[in-house]
Each structure stands twice: as structure tokens, then as C-alpha cells.
Short mmCIF file of the C-alpha atoms (twelve columns), coordinates in Angstrom:
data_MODEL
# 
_entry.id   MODEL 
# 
loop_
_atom_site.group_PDB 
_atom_site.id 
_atom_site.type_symbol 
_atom_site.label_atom_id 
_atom_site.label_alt_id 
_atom_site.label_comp_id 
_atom_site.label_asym_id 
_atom_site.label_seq_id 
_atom_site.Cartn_x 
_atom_site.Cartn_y 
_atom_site.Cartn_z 
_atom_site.pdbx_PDB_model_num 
ATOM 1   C CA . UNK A 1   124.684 -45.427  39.140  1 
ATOM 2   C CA . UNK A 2   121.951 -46.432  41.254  1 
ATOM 3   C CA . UNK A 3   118.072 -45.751  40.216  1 
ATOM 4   C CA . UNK A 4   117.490 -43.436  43.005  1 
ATOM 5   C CA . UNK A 5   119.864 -41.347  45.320  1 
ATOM 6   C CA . UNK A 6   118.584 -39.840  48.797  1 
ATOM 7   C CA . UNK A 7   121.349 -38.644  51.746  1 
ATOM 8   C CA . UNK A 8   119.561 -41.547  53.470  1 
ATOM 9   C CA . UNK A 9   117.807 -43.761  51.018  1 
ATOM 10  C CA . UNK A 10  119.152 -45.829  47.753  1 
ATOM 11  C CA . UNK A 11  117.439 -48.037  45.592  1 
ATOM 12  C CA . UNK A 12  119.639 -50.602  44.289  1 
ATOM 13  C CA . UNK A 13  118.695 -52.294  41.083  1 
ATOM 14  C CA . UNK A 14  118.612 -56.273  40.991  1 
ATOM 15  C CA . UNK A 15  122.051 -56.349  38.752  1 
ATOM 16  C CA . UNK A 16  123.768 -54.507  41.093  1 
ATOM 17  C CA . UNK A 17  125.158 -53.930  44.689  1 
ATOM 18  C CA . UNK A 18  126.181 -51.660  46.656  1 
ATOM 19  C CA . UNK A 19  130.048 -51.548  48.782  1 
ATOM 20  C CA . UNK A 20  129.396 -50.015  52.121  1 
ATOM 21  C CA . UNK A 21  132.360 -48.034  53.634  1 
ATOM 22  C CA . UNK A 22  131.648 -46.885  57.086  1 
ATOM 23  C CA . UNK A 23  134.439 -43.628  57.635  1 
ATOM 24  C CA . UNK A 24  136.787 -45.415  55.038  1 
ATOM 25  C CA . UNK A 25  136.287 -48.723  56.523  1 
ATOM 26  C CA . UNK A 26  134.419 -51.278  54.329  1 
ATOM 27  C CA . UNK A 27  132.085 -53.078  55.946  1 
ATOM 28  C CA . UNK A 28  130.318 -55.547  53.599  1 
ATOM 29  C CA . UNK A 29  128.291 -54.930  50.712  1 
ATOM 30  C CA . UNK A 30  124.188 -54.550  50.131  1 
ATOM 31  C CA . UNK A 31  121.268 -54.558  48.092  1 
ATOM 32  C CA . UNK A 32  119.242 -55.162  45.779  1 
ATOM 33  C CA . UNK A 33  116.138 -52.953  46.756  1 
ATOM 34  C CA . UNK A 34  116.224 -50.169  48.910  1 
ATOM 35  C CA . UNK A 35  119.282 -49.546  50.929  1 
ATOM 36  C CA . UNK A 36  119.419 -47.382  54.368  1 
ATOM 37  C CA . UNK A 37  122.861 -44.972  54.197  1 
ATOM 38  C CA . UNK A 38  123.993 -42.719  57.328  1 
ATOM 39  C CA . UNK A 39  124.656 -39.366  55.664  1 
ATOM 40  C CA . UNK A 40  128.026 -38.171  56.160  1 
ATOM 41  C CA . UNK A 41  129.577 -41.500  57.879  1 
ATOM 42  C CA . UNK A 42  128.732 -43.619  54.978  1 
ATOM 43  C CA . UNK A 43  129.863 -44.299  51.482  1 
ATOM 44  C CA . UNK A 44  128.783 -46.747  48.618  1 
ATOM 45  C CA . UNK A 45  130.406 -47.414  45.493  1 
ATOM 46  C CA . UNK A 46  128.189 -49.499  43.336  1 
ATOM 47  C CA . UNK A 47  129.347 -52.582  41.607  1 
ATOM 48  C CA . UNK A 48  127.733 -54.364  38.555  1 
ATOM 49  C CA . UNK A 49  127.009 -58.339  39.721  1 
ATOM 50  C CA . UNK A 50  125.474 -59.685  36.080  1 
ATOM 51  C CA . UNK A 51  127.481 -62.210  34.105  1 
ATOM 52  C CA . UNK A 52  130.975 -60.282  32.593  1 
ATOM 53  C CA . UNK A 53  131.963 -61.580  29.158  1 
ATOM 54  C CA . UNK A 54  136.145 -60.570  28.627  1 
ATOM 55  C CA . UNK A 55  137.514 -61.487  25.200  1 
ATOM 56  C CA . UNK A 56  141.403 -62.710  26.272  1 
ATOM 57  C CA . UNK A 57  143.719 -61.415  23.000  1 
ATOM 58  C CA . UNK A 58  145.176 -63.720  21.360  1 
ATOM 59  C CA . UNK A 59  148.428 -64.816  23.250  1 
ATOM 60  C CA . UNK A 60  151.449 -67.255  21.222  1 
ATOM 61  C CA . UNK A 61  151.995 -69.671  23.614  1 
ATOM 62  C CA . UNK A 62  154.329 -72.989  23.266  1 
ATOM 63  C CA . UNK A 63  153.208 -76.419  23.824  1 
ATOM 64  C CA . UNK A 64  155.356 -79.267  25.448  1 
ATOM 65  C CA . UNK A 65  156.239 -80.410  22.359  1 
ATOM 66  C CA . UNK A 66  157.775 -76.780  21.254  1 
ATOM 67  C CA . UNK A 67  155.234 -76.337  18.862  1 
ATOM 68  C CA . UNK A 68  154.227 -72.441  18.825  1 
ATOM 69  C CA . UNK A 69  150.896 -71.828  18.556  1 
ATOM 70  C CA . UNK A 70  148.996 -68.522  18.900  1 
ATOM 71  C CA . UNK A 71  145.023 -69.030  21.277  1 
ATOM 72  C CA . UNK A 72  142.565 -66.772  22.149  1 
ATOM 73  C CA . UNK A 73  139.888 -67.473  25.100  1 
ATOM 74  C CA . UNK A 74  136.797 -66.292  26.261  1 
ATOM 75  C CA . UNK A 75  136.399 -65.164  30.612  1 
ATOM 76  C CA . UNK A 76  132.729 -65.719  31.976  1 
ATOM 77  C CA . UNK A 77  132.933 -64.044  35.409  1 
ATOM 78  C CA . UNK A 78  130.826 -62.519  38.219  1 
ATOM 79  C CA . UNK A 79  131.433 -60.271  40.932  1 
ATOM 80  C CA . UNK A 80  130.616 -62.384  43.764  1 
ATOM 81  C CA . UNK A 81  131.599 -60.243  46.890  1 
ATOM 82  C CA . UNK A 82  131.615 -56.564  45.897  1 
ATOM 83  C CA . UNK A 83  133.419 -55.594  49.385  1 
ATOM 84  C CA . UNK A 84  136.325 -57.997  48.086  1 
ATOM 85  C CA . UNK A 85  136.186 -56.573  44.800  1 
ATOM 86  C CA . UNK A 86  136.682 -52.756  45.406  1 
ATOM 87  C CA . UNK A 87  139.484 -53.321  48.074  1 
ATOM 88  C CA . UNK A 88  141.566 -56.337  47.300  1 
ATOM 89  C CA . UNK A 89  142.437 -55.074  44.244  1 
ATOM 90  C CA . UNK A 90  142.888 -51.692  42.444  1 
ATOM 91  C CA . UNK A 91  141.120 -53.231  39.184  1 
ATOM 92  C CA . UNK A 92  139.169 -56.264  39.636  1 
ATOM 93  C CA . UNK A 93  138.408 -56.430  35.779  1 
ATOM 94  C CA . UNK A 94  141.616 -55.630  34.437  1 
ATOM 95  C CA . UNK A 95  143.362 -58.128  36.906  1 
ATOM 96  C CA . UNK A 96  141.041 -61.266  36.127  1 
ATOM 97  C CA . UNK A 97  142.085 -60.851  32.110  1 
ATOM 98  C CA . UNK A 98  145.746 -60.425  33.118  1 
ATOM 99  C CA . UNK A 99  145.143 -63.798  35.046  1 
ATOM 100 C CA . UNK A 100 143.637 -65.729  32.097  1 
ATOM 101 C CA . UNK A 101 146.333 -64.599  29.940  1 
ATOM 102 C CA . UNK A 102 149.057 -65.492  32.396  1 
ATOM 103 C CA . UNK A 103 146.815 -68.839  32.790  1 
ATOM 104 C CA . UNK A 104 146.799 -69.422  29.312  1 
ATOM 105 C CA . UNK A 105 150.131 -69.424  28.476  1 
ATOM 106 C CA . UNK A 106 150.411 -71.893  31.673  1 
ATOM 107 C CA . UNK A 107 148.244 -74.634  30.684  1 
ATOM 108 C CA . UNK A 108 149.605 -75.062  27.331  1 
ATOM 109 C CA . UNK A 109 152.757 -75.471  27.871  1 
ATOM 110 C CA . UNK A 110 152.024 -78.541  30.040  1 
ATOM 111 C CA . UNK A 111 150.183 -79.708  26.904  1 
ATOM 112 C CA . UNK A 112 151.363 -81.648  23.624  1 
ATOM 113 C CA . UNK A 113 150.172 -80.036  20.499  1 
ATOM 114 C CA . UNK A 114 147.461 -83.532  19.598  1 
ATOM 115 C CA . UNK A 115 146.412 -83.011  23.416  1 
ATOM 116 C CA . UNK A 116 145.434 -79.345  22.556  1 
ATOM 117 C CA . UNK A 117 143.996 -80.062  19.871  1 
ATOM 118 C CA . UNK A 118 141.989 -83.146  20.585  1 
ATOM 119 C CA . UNK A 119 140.538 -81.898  24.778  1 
ATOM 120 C CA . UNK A 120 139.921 -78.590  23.690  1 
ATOM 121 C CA . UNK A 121 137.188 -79.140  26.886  1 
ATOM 122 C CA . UNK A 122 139.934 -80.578  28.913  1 
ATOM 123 C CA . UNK A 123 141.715 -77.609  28.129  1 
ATOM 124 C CA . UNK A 124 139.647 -74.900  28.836  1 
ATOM 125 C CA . UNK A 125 138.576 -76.669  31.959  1 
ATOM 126 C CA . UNK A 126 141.941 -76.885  33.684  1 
ATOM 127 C CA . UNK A 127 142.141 -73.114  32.553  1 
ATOM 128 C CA . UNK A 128 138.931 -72.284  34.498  1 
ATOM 129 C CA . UNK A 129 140.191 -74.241  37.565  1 
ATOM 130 C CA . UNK A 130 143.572 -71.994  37.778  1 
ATOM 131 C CA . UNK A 131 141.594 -68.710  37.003  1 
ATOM 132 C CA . UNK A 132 138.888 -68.824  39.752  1 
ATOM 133 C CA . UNK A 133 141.527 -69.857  42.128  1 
ATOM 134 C CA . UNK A 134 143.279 -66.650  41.227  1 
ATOM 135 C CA . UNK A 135 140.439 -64.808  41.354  1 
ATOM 136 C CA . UNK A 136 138.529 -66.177  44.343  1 
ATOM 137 C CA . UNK A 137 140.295 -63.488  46.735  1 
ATOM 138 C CA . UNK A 138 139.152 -60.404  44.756  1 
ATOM 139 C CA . UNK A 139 135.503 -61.855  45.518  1 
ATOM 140 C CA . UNK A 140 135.337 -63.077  41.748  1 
ATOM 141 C CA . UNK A 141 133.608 -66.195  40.502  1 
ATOM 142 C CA . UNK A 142 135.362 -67.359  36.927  1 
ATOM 143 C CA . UNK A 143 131.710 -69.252  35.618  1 
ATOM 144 C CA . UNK A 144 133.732 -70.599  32.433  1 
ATOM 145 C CA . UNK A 145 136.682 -70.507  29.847  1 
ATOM 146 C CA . UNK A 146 136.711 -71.559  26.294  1 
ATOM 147 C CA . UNK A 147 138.871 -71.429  23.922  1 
ATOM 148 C CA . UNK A 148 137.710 -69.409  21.379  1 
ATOM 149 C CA . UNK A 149 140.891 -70.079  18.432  1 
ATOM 150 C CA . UNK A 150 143.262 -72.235  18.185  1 
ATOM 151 C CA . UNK A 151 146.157 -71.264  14.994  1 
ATOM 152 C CA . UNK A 152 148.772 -73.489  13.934  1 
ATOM 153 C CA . UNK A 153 151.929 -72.881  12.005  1 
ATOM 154 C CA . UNK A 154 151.209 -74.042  8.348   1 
ATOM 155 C CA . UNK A 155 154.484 -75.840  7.927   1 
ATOM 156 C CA . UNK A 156 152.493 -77.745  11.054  1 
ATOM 157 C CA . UNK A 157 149.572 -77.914  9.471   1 
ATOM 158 C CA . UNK A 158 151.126 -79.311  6.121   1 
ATOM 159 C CA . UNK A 159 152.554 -81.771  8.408   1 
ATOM 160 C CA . UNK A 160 149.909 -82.831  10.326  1 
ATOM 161 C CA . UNK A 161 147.991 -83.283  7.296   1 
ATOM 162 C CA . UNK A 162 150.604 -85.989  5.706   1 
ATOM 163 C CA . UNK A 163 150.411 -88.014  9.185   1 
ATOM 164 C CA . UNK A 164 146.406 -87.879  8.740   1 
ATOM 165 C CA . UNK A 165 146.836 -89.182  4.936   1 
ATOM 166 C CA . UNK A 166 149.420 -91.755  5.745   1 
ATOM 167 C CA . UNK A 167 147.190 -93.173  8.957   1 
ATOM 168 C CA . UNK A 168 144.491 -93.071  6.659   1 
ATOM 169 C CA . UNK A 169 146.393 -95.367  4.263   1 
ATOM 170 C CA . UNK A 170 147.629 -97.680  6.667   1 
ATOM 171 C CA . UNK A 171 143.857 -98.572  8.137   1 
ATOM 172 C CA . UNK A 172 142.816 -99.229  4.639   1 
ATOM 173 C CA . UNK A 173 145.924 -101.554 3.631   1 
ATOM 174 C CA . UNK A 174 145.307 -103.086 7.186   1 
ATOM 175 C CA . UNK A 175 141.280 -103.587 6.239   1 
ATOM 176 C CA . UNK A 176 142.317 -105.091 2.553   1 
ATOM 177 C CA . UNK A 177 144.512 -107.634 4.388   1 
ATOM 178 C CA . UNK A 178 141.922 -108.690 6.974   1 
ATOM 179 C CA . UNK A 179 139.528 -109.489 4.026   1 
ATOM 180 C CA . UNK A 180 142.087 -110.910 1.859   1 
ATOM 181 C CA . UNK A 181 143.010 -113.198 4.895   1 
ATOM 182 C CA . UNK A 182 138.952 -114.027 5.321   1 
ATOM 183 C CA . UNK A 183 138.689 -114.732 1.811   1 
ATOM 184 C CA . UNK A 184 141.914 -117.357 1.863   1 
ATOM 185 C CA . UNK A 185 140.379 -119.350 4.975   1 
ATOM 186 C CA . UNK A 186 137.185 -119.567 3.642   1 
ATOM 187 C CA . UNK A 187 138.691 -120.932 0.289   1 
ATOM 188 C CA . UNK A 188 140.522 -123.412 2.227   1 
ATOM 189 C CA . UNK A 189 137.297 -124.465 4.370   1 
ATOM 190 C CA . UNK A 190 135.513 -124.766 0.998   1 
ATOM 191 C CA . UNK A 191 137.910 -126.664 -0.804  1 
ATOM 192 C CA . UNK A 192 138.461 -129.596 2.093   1 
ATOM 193 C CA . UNK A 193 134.619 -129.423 2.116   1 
ATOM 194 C CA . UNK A 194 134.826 -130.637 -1.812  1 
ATOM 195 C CA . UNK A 195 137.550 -132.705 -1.225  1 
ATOM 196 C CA . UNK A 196 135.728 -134.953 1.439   1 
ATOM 197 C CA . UNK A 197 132.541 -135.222 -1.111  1 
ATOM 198 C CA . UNK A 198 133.152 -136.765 -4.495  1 
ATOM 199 C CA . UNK A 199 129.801 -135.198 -5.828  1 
ATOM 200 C CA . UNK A 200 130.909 -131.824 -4.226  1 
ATOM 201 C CA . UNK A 201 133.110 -131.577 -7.260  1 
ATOM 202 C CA . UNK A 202 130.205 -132.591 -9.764  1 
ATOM 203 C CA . UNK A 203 127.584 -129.669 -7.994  1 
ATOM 204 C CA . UNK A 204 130.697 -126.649 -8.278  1 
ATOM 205 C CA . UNK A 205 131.468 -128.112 -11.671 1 
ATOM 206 C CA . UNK A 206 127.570 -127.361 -12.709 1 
ATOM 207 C CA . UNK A 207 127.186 -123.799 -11.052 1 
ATOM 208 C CA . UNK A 208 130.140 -122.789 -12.892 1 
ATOM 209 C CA . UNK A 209 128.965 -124.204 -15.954 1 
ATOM 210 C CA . UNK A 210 125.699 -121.962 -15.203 1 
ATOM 211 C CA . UNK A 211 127.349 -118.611 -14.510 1 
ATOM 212 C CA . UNK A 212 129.333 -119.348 -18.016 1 
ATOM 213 C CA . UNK A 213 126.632 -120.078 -19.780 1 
ATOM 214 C CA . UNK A 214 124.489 -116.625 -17.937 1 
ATOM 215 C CA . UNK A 215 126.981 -114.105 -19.700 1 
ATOM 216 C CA . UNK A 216 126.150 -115.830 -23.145 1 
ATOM 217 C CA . UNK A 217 129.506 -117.465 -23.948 1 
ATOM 218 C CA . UNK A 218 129.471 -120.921 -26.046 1 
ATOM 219 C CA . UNK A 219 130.821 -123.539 -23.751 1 
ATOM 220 C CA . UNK A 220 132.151 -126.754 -24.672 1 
ATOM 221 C CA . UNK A 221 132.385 -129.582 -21.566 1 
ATOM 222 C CA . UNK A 222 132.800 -132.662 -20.860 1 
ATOM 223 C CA . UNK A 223 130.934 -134.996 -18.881 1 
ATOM 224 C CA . UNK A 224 130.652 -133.745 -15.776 1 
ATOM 225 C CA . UNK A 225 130.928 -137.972 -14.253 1 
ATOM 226 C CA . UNK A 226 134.019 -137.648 -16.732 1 
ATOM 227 C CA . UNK A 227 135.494 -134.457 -15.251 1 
ATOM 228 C CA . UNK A 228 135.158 -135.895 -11.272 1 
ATOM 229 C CA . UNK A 229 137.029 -139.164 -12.758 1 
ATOM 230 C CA . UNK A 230 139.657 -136.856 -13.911 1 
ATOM 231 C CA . UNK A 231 139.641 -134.716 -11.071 1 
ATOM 232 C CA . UNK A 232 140.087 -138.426 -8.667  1 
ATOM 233 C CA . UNK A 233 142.655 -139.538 -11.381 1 
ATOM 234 C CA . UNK A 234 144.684 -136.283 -10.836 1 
ATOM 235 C CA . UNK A 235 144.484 -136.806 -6.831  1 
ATOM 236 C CA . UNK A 236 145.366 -140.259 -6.540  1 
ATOM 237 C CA . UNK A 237 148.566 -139.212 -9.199  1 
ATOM 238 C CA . UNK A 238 149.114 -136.317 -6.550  1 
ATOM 239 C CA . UNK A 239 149.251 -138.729 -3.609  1 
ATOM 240 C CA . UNK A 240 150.963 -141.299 -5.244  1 
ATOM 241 C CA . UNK A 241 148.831 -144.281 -5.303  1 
ATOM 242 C CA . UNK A 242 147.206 -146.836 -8.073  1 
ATOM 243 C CA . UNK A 243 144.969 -145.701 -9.634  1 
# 
């Protein structure tokens, strides 16, 4: 109801508005603030034009994948044109939730189950797009759509969580590899480094001898000019030349 009724005279409050019918013919809408009416040729039906918030029950809808999965969504609308509203259809609220359910069911069936779950923005947002269409001739802005719940089967769930396990264990066996494979090249580049410097062998042969030594073990060793004969000795045998 409007703050203030007069045969002649309303005052409209800033959340609402006013549909003017002139002898049964609508002829636009008015207000906020005060509002001139012709007694006896004209009518107004008031119309709330604030923000409407519409919780969509849940609906079981099936993906494109034929998984079943049961949503619920969230309407943010506005009554844009209040003229549009009262006469192009008998219900303007009733028929904007039947839309988003009808919507609903729409959009996820042109979805896969991971594309549901992973664009939950993408989702809502084609769902907005098809509802203010629907609604834009009833004088009805849709503002927004989210999806409020999304429930999954739990045999799909228990599924779903052995692909997430198994991924998981393939990335790690895939980051051991790639480190085991660093680790061999760099052994390689390090051991043609000490083969192409005699006194590489003598420097490794001390450090060794250090870290050894560090965890207080007794060490016996030979000379370490002794040990990089040996070590030549053993190559030369390898390669098959004179020593």
C-alpha cells in the first residue's frame, strides 16, 4: 500500500511504483513521490521495485555425462516496468522461479559433471543469460543467479575421490623421475669433469675422506698419489692399452 491515499492525490514511496490503468487500459506506470489520479477513470495497483531475493528448490537435474545430480539456485530480480509486470503475466513472481527452474535443469544438461563442478561462475552465468531473456517481456530484470548447492551421488563422490588420489600419485611419481633424471645427468657431467683432470680424482678422494672421518669412523687409506695411480691403472686396463 501506498503512504498516503486521496481520490486525487498518492504518495508513492521510493521502493515502489505505481501501474496506471486509465478505464481498464494500462497506460504506463508512475512514481515515486506524489502521484496525480483522476477519480473514477483511474486505477493504480502498486508494485514493489527493490531487489527480490527467490530461493529456486532444489531441482535433480542430469548432466551430459548422465550423472544425476540434485542443485539449488538463488534469483536476484527487479521489477523493471511495473505496466509489463501486472499485464503480461498473471504472476510475475511465481513465473520468474518457474523460469529458473525450467533454466536450471537446461543448462546442466549441456554440462559434463567436472564442467559443473569446476565453472560454477560459468554456470550460473549462462543461467542468468537464459532467465532475463525469459523474463525481459514481463518487464523483469534477472540482476544475478548463483548456485547455491551442488549434491553428488556418493558412489560419485567415492569415485571422484580415487581419480583425485590416483592423479595425485601420478604427479608425484612423475616429479621423483624428473629429479632422479637431474640427479643421473649431473653425475655424468661430474664424472667426465674428473675424468678429464687427473687431480680431480685426488680432491673427491680427500672430501670423502673428510665426510668419513666427520661421523667419527676409523678410516684406513692409502695414499691418495697411490689411489689416482690405481684409479689410471684401472682405466688404461679398461681401454685396453699399456700400461
Amino acid at each position: 500500500m501506498a503512504s498516503s491515499w486521496i481520490p486525487w492525490l498518492v504518495i508513492v514511496p521510493e521502493y515502489q511504483r505505481v501501474a496506471v490503468f486509465r478505464l481498464g487500459r494500462i497506460v504506463g506506470y508512475r512514481g515515486p513521490g506524489v502521484v496525480w489520479r483522476m477519480p473514477m477513470i483511474e486505477q493504480f495497483q502498486l508494485v514493489d521495485s527493490r531487489i527480490v531475493t527467490v530461493d529456486v528448490q532444489p531441482q535433480e537435474c542430469i548432466t551430459r555425462d548422465n550423472v544425476p545430480i540434485i542443485l539449488n539456485a538463488v534469483v536476484y530480480y527487479r521489477v523493471e516496468h511495473p505496466d509489463k509486470a501486472i499485464v503480461e503475466v498473471a504472476d510475475y513472481k511465481v513465473a520468474t522461479v518457474e523460469v529458473a527452474q525450467a533454466s536450471l535443469r537446461s543448462v546442466i544438461g549441456q554440462r559434463t559433471l567436472d564442467e559443473v563442478l569446476t565453472d560454477i561462475q560459468g554456470t550460473s552465468g549462462a543461467l542468468e543469460e537464459i532467465v532475463d531473456r525469459a523474463t525481459d517481456d514481463w518487464g523483469v530484470k534477472v540482476n544475478r543467479v548463483e548456485i547455491k548447492d551442488i549434491r553428488v551421488p556418493d558412489d560419485m563422490k567415492r569415485a571422484m575421490a580415487i581419480e583425485a588420489e590416483a592423479e595425485r600419485e601420478r604427479r608425484a611419481m612423475i616429479i621423483r623421475a624428473t629429479g632422479e633424471r637431474e640427479a643421473a645427468e649431473q653425475l655424468v657431467e661430474a664424472a667426465k669433469i674428473l675424468d678429464a683432470s687427473p687431480s680431480g680424482y685426488q680432491m673427491r678422494y680427500l672430501q670423502t675422506l673428510l665426510r668419513v672421518a666427520e661421523a667419527g669412523n676409523t678410516v684406513v687409506f692409502a695414499d691418495p698419489a697411490n689411489a689416482t695411480t690405481a684409479v689410471a691403472a684401472a682405466d688404461l686396463h679398461r681401454r685396453g692399452e699399456p700400461r
